[in-house]
C-alpha positions as CSV (number, residue, x, y, z in Angstrom):
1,X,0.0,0.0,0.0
2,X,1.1,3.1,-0.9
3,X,0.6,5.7,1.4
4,X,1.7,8.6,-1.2
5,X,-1.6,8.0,-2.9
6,X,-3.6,8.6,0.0
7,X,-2.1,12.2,1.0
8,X,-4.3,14.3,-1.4
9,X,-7.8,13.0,0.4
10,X,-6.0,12.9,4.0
11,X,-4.9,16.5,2.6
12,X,-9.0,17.2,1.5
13,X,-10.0,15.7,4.6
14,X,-7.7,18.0,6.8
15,X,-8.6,21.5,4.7
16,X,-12.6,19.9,5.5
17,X,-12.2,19.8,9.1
18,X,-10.5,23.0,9.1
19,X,-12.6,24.8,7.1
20,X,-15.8,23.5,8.8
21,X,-14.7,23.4,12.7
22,X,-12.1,26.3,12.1
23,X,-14.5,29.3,12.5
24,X,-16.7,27.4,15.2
25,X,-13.6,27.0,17.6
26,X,-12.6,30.8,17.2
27,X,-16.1,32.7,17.4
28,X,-16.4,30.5,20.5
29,X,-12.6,31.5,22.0
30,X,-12.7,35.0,20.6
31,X,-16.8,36.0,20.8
32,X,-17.8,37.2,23.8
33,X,-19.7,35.5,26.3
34,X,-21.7,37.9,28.5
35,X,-24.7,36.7,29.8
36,X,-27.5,39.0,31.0
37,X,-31.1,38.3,31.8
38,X,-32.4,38.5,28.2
39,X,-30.3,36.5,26.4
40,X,-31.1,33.7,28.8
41,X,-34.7,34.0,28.5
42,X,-36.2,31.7,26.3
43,X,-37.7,33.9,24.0
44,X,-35.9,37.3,22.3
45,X,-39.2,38.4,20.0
46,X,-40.5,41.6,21.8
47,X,-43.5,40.0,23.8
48,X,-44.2,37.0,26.0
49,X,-44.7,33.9,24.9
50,X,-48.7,32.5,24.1
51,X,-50.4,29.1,23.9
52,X,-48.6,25.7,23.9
53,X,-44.8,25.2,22.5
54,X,-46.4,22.0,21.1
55,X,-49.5,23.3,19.1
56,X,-50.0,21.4,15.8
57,X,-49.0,22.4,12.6
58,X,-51.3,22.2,9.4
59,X,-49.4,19.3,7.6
60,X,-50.1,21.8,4.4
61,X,-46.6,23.6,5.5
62,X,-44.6,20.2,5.2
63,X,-46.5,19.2,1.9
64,X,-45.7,22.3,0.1
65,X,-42.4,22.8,1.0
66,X,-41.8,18.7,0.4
67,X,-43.3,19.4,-3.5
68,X,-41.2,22.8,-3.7
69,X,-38.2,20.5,-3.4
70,X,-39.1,17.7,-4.9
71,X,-40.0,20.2,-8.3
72,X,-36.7,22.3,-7.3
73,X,-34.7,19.1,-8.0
74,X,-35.8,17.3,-10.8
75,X,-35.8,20.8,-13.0
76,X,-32.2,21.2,-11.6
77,X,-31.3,17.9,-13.2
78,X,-32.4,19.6,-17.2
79,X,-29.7,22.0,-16.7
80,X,-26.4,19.1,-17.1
81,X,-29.0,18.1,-19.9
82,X,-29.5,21.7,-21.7
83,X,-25.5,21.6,-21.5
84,X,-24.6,18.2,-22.7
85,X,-27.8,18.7,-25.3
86,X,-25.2,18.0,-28.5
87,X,-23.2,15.3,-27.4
88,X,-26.3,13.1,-26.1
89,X,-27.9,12.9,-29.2
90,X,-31.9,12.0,-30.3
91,X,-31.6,9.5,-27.7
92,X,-31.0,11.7,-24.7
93,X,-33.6,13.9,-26.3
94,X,-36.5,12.0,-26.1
95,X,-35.2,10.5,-22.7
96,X,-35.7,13.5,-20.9
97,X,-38.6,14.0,-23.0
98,X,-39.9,11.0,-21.3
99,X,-38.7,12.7,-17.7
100,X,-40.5,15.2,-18.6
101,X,-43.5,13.6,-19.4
102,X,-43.5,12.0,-16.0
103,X,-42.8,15.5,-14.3
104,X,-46.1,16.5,-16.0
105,X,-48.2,14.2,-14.9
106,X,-47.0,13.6,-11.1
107,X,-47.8,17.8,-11.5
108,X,-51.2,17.5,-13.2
109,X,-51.8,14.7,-10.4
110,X,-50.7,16.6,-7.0
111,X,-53.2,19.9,-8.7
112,X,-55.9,17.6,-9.3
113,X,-55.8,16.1,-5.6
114,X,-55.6,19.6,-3.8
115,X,-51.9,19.5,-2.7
116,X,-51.1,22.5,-4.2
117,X,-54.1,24.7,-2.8
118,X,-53.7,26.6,-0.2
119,X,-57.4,28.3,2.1
């Protein structure tokens, strides 16, 4: 095993760390840490706190943002596509074409059930 070939992850993994846990370890050494009544309270928005912590949430909020991502995603994938549109040929085409296609109806489908309106 040859440990030369390693050195440029180990080397990744190193600048990684650092780059992640760096800043952490020095806003806690250097920030400053003074404590006073409202900072520890449990709630900095201007007024007291009202009703239950654990109210329920319409399950609306979750769907929407689920299908906002969901969409987000697959219409990030057509930009590689739009690139690579030349080298891929009729076949890559009419494959995302198809993806497409599929988008459409999974869309047509969340409308038609109510997902995407909002009272």
């Amino acid at each position: 095993m040859n440990l030369e070939q390693y050195l440029p992850v180990l080397l990744f993994i190193l600048v990684g760390l650092g780059v992640g846990v760096g800043p952490q370890v020095i806003g806690f050494v250097l920030g400053p840490n003074r404590a006073d009544p409202a900072k520890n309270s449990p709630y900095e928005c201007g007024f007291e706190a009202f009703g239950d912590a654990r109210m329920k949430f319409d399950v609306r909020y979750y769907l929407v943002a689920i299908l906002f991502i969901l969409f987000d995603l697959e219409i990030a994938f057509l930009f590689p596509w739009a690139v690579s549109l030349k080298e891929i040929g009729a076949l890559g085409f009419w494959s995302v074409m198809v993806f497409l296609a599929i988008l459409v109806v999974g869309f047509v489908y969340e409308w038609k059930k109510g997902a995407l309106d909002w009272e």
